[in-house]
Every structure is written in C-alpha cells, then in structure tokens.
N, C-alpha and C positions, 0 to 999 in steps of 0.2 A: 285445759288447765296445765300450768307449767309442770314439768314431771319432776322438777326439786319437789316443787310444793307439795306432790302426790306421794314421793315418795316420805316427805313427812310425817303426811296424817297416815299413813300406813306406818312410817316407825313408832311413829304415836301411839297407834293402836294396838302395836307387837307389845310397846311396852306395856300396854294397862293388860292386856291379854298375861304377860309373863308372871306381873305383880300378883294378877287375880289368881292363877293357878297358881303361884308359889302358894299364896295363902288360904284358899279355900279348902285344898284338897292336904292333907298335913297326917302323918302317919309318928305319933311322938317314938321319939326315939332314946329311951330314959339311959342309954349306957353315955349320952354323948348331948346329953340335956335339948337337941336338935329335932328336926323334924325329916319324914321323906317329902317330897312334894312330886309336882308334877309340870313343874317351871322350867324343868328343862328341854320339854316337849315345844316352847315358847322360840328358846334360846335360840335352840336349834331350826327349826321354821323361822325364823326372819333372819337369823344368816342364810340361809339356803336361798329364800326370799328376796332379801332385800342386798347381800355383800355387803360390800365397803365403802364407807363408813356408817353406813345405816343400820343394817344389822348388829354390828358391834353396838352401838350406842343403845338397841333396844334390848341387846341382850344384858348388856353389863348396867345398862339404868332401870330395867323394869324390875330385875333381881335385885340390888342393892334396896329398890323401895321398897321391896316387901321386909326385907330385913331391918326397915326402919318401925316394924311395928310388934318389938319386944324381943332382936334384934341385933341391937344397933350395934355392938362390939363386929358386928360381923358386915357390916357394910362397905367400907375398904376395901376386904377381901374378896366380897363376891363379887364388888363390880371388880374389880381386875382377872379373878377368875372365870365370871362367864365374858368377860370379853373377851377374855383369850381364847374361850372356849370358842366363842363366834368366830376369831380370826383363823382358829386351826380349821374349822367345819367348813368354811369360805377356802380357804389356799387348798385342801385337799379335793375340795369338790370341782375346783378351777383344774386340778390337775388332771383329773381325768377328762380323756374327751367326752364330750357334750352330744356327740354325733348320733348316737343310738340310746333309748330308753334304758336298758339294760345297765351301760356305763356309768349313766347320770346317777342311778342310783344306787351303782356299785362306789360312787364316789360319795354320796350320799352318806352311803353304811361306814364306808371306811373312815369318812371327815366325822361322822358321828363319836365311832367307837374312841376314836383319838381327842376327838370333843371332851367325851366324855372321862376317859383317862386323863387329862390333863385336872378335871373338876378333883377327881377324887387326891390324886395328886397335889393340888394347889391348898384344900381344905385341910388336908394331912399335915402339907408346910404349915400353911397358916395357924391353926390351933398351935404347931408346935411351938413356931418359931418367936409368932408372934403374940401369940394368946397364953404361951407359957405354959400349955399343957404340957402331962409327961409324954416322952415318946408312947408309951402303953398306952395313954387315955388317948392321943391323936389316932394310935393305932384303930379304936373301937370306931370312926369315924369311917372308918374304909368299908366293912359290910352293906352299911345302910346307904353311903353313896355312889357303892357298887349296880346297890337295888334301885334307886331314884335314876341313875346313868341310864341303866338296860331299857324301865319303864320309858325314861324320855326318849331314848333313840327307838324302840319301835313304836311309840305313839305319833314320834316326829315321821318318821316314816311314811306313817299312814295318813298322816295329814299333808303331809307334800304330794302323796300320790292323787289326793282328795283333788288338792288345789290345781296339778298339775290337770286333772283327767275333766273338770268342770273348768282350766280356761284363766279362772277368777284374777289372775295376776296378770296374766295378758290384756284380759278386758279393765282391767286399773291402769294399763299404759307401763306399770312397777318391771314386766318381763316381756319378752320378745317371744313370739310364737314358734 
C-alpha cells in the first residue's frame, strides 16, 4: 500500500484516538468552567509518530473535535494550539540526534515539555485575548493545564516507548527501523 495512504489511515486514527481521550477521560475543572483530559497524550504520540504534516493535522483536528461537543467557543483555539504544539514536539525531537535511544527520548522529553508549555500558554492567551476573560480568570486556567501537560507528556512517553519497543510503526511502513 502506498505510504501517503498508510500514513492517512494512521492520521485517521491518531485523530479519533485524540477526540476519544479528550472526551472520555475529563476531570471538571469548576474554577475555569473546563475540563482535564488526557488528549494530550494523543497530540503528542502522532507528532512523534507521524511529523509533518501528518501529525500536526491529527493533533490540531482530533482536539478541536472533541471540543465540538459542548465546546465549541473553543475550537479555533485548540486546533491552532495543539497544532503548534505538534509542530514544537516535531522541530525539537528532529533536533536532536536520532542516533542513540537515550537522545531520541531526551528530544522526546524536551519537544514534550515545550509542547506542552506552549498549550498552557496559548489557552491563557486565548481565554484572555480572545474569549474576553479577566486576566485573573485566564490566570486559573494555568494549574489545571499545568496537570493535563505533565499527565500527557509522561503517558506520551510511555506510549512511544511502547510503540518504539514492539516495532508497530515500523511494521505500518509509518517509521524507519
């Protein structure tokens, strides 16, 4: 099978994988009417996965869907926000060398933590700038996406280790042995 095509039904699948954990796993978050999830664990695993432009597209589309289901003021933002989060987790993981285990996942950790900083960051702007919250109410926004960032980069983590140590993206054709 052609490996555009493959790597499709795998952005495919990153996306419904992102959407279903945005919205299954949900921890309410009454200071900032939001929720925690576990979609970033998603985000992150198919930029690692898949790069550019693939990964971006399943980060920043599977998230936004979720946020079409009660929501929707917030769909704009998070597709631009995890896509940029997928494009920092991609450039940073590219920078380090690939050469040794150790590297890969110390680019891993780093493209995460920065991944994820940029979320909590972008969510802040966004309520404020554009959603019209006070700076104080953006402010209570930062805790709870401090907690969902940490969760998703070490679940993302361990699921790359997962994928990396059984193959599974090698034998998709998706990565290079």
């Amino acid at each position: 099978m052609n490996t555009n095509i493959k790597k499709m039904v795998i952005t495919a699948l990153f996306m419904a994988l992102t959407c279903i954990a945005t919205l299954i796993i949900q921890i309410p978050m009454p200071l900032t009417n939001g929720y925690i999830n576990i979609g970033d664990v998603f985000v992150l695993a198919a930029a690692w996965s898949l790069g550019s432009p693939w990964g971006i597209a399943a980060a920043g589309i599977g998230s936004a869907l979720a946020d079409m289901f009660g929501y929707v003021h917030y769909v704009p933002g998070t597709l631009v926000i995890k896509s940029l989060m997928a494009v920092v987790a991609i450039l940073i993981a590219k920078a380090f060398t690939q050469k040794s285990t150790l590297t890969k996942y110390m680019g891993r950790i780093v493209g995460g933590i920065l991944a994820e900083a940029v979320m909590i960051v972008g969510y802040f702007l966004y309520a404020w700038l554009l959603l019209g919250d006070s700076v104080s109410a953006a402010v209570t926004s930062i805790p709870g996406n401090a907690v969902q960032g940490t969760i998703g980069l070490v679940l993302g983590i361990l699921l790359m280790s997962a994928l990396d140590k059984t193959k599974v993206l090698v034998r998709l054709g998706i990565k290079e042995s």
